[in-house]
N, C-alpha and C positions, 0 to 999 in steps of 0.2 A: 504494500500500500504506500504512497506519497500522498505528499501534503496535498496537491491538485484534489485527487479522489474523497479528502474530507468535504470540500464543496467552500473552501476558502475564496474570497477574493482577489483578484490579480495584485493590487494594491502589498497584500500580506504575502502572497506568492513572491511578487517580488524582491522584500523584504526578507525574506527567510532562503533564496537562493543568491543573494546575494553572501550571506552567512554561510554558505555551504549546507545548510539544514534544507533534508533532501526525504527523508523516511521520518515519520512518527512513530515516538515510542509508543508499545502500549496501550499507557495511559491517557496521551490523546487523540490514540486512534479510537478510544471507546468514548472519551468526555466531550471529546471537540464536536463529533455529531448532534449528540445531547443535548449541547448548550446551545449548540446553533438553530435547534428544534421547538428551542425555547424552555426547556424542561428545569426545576430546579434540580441539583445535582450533589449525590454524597461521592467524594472522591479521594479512594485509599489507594498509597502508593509510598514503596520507601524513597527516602532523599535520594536525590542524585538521577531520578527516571524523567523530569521534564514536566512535575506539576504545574510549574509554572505557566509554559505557555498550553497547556491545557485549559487554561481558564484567560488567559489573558489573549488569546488570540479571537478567539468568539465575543470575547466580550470589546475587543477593539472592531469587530464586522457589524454587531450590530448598533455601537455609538457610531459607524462612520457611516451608516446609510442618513444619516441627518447632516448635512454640514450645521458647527458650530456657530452661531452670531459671531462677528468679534467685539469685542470689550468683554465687559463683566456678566457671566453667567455662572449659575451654582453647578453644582457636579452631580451628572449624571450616573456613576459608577463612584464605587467606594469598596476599596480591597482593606479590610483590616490584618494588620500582623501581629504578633508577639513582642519584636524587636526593631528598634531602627534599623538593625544590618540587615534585614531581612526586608525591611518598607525600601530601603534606600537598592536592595538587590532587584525586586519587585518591579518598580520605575525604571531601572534601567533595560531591563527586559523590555517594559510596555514601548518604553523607546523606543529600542533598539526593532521591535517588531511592526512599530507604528509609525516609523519614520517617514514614509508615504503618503500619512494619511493629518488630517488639518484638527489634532487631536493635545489637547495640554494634560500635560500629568502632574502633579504637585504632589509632595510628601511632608506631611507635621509627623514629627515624633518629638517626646522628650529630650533632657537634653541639649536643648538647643533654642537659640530666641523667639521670643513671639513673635515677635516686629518682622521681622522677613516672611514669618509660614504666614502671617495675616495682608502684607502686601500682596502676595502671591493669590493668596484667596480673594481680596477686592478685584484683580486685576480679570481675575476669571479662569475655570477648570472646569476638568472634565470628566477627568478621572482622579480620585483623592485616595492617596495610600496614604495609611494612619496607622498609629498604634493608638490603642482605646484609652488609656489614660489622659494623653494629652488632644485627643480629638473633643472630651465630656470637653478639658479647658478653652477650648473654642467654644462647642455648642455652647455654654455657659456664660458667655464672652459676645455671643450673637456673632461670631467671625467667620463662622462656619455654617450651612445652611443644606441641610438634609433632605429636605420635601419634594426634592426631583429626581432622584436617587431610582434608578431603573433597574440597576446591578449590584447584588451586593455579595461578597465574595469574604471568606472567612478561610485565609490558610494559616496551616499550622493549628489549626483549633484544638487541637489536643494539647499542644505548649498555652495556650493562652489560658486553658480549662487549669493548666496545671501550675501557673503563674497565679489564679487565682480571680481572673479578669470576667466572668462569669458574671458578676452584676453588671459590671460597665459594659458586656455583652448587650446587655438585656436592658441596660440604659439607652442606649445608642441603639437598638432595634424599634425602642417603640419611637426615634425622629425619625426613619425610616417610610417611606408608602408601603404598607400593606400589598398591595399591588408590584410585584418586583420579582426580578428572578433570584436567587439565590444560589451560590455555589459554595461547597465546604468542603476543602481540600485538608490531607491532612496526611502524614508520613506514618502515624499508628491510627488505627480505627477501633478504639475503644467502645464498649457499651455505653458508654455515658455519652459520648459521641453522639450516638443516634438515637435518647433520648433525649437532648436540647437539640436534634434536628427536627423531632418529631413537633416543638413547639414551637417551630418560628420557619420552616418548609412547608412545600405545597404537595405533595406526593411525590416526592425526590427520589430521581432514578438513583443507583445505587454501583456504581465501577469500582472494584476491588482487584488490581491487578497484583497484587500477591498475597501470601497468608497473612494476618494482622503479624503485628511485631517481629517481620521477618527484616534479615542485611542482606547486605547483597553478596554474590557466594564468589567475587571474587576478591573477597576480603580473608585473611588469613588469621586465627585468633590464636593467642598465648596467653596464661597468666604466670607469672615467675613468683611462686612464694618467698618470704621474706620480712623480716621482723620489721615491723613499722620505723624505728628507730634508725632502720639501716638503710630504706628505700632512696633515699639519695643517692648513698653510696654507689646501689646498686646502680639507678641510674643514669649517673656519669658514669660506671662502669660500663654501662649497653651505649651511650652516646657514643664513646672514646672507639669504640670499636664500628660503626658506624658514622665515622667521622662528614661523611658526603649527604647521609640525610638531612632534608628539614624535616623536623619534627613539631606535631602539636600534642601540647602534655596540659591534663586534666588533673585541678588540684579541686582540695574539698574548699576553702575559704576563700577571699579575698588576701588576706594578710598572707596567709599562706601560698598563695599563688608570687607574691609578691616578694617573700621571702627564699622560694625556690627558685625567681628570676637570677637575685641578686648573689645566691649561693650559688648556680653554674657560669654564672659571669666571673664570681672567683675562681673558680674551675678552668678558666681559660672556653671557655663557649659561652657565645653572642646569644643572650637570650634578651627578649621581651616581656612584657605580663600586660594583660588584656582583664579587666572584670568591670562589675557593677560604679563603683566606687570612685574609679575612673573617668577625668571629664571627655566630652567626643574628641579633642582635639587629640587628648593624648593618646586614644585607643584607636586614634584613623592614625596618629604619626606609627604606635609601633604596631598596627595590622600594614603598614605601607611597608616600612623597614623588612617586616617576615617576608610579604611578598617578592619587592624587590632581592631579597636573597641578601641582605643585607643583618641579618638576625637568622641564627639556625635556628633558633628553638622559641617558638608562644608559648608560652604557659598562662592557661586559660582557665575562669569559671565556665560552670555552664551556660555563662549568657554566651558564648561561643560555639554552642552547640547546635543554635540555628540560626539560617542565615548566613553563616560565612562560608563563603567558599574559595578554596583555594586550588586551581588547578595542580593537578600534578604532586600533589601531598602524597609520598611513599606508607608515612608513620605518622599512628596517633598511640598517645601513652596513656594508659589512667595512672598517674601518679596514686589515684585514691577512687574508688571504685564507687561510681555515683549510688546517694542515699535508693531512689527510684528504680529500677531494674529496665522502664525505658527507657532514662535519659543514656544509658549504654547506646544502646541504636542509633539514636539523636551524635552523640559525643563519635561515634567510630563512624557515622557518616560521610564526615570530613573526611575520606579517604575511599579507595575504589571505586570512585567515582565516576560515572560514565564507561561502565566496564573496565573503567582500570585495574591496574592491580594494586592492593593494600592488604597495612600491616597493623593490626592493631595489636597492643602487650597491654597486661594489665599487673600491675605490682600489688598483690597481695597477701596482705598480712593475715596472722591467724585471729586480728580481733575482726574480721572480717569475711570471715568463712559464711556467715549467714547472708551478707552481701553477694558475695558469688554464687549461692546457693539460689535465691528469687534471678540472677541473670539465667543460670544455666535453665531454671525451671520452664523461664517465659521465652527462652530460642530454644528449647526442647532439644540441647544439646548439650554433653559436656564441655567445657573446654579445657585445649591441654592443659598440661600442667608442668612446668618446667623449670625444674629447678637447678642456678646458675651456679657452677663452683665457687664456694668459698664466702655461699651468701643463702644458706638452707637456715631456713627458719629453726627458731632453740624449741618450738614445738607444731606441730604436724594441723594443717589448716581443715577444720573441721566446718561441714558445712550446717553444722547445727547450732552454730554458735549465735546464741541469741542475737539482736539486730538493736539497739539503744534507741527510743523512738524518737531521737534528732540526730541520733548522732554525732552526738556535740556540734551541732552545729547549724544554722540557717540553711534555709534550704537559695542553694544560690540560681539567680535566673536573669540579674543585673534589674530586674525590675521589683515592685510590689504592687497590688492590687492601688487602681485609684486612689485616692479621698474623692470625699462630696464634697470639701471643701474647696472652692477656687483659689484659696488665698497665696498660695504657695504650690505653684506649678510647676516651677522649675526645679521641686525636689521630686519629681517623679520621674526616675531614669526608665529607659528604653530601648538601651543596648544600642550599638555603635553603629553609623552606618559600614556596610561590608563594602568590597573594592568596587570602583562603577565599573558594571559590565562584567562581573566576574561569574564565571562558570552558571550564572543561572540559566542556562540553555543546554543543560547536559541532555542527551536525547538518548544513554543507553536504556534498556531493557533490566529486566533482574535477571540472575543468573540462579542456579545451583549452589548450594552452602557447604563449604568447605568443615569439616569433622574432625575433633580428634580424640583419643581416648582419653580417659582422665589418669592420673598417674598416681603416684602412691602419696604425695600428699593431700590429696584431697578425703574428708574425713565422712564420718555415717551419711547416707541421705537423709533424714529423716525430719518427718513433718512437711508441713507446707505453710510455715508463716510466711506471712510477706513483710517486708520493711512498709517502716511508714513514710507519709509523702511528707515529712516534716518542713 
């Protein structure tokens, strides 16, 4: 199948063979019919298969059958995200795929001044990517205006569900016309999922191009046990040896992200740190430095887990093996991407045996187990070991739910914008998942607690 046979128009044809983009993956050879049929749409697919322009291609055919006024008009289409890097990846896509057509994109997210996203808005749109925190501080503000709104598109819904964002969901649906198509994209397809589709969709077709919570199979999986005290050590011990990769390494905190920057910078390797806490300039200058290859190593919360993409990323690390068992999925996405090939390791400790135990339960897989010379845990990683219901710790996502309060809008973060134009047009397929037995540190199975989402 080619993009032609979806029933695109030449405008977007052109657009997209200009890009070398020649085949649909998938997921919009099932969604792009769909939307263009007019249907509201549930749409499951892991990172890196081309959700994107799944939704954003149909949804740029049928705002360009109107040509726009010029001056000021409200926006007829509204994509909500999780994150800035993900609003600011989002826009460059609609760009890049709508550059033919007489169509304005704008993006407010937190983080960032009012006074610019609000000229932008007087000036006039079309299409408005947001994150819901700072979109209420518009509606709130009358800067922003909802009542023509034809499209409304919710990716990543599972990250926002899980960010906490669920009221301001349901704030921002009732400015919304009732009347409207609806599209919900999403990298896991949870149950909870499609009961809040069930109250604000219209009998939503339903595309599921692979099992819920599945990676992509040509990603490679490790966990090297090891005493929490020593996980440094160890790895700058797997960096040093691997001296050509760039790597992205997943810590549990802020502070601790920040302290494992500045502890392999003593080590003699270029790293960065990327989280919540972080103002945008600082986490667009060192997400630029990683790219340009100028930094071998980001060391990242999980507000890095969606939305960034980096082509050609070999290795992802869990320094600390996310609270959630699918923010794993989310965090190892960043890698094999577009049928590439990828490496994810996971350094764990035995007070985390219950941690590894909810990943291996929800990919219905073991993973190795591989333990490095001269760095074997003082005791044996049991996967029963109780799960601490925070785990000492906040649960990180660079964001928190709204306030109802207007007063103080510039403390609601929104995660960074991601590189412009970066890999959000990945167009592979999923593959087959790569397996491996489990080894002899891994301890009883037993039970089935899950961690909590703290």
């Amino acid at each position: 199948m080619t993009f032609e046979t979806l029933g695109l128009s030449p405008a977007l044809l052109r657009a997209l063979a200009e890009n070398n983009y020649t085949t649909p993956t998938p997921i919009q050879e099932q969604a792009i019919p769909l939307a263009l049929a007019g249907h509201d749409l549930l749409g499951g697919a892991q990172t890196g298969t081309g959700k994107t322009a799944a939704f954003a291609l149909p949804l740029l055919q049928r705002l360009s059958k109107l040509t726009p006024p010029n001056g000021p008009r409200k926006p007829r289409a509204l994509i909500l995200t999780p994150t800035r890097e993900l609003a600011v990846q989002v826009a460059d896509s609609l760009r890049t795929y709508g550059k033919h057509l007489r169509l304005n994109t704008t993006t407010i997210y937190g983080g960032a001044g009012m006074g610019p996203q609000m000229d932008n808005l007087r000036r006039g749109v079309d299409i408005l990517v947001a994150t819901p925190g700072r979109l209420i501080d518009h509606l709130e503000r009358g800067t922003a205006k909802l009542d023509e709104i034809e499209v409304l598109v919710l990716d990543e819904a599972d990250r926002m569900l899980d960010m906490g964002f669920l009221p301001a969901i349901k704030r921002i649906l009732n400015r919304v016309p009732k009347e409207r198509q609806t599209l919900l994209f999403s990298a896991t397809f949870e149950d909870q999922i499609k009961s809040l589709a069930l109250e604000f969709m219209r009998n939503p077709q339903q595309v599921q191009v692979t099992a819920r919570n599945t990676i992509a199979e040509t990603i490679v999986h490790r966990a090297h046990p090891v005493d929490g005290s020593r996980k440094r050590d160890l790895l700058i011990e797997i960096l040093s040896k691997r001296h050509t990769d760039q790597v992205l390494i997943f810590g549990k905190t802020k502070h601790g992200c920040n302290r494992l920057a500045e502890q392999l910078e003593t080590a003699g390797l270029k790293a960065v740190a990327i989280h919540g806490n972080k103002s945008q300039a600082q986490r667009q200058k060192a997400l630029n430095l990683f790219k340009a290859g100028k930094a071998r190593v980001l060391v990242a919360t999980d507000v890095a887990a969606r939305g960034l993409d980096i082509p050609n990323l070999p290795l992802v690390i869990n320094h600390d093996l996310p609270m959630v068992a699918e923010d794993y999925i989310h965090r190892i996405g960043r890698t094999g991407r577009a049928g590439a090939q990828g490496e994810a390791l996971s350094l764990v400790s035995p007070e985390e045996g219950g941690l590894l135990r909810q990943i291996q339960r929800m990919l219905k897989v073991d993973l190795v187990m591989d333990v490095i010379e001269g760095f074997a845990p003082s005791k044996p990683i049991r996967l029963d070991t109780p799960i601490p219901k925070n785990g000492g710790q906040q649960r990180q996502g660079g964001q928190r739910p709204p306030s109802r309060a207007p007063s103080k809008p510039a403390h609601r973060a929104h995660g960074k914008p991601g590189d412009r134009g970066a890999g959000a047009h990945a167009h592979a397929g999923p593959k087959q998942h790569r397996t491996g037995g489990q080894g002899a540190y891994a301890g009883a199975y037993a039970g089935s607690r899950r961690g909590s989402r703290a």
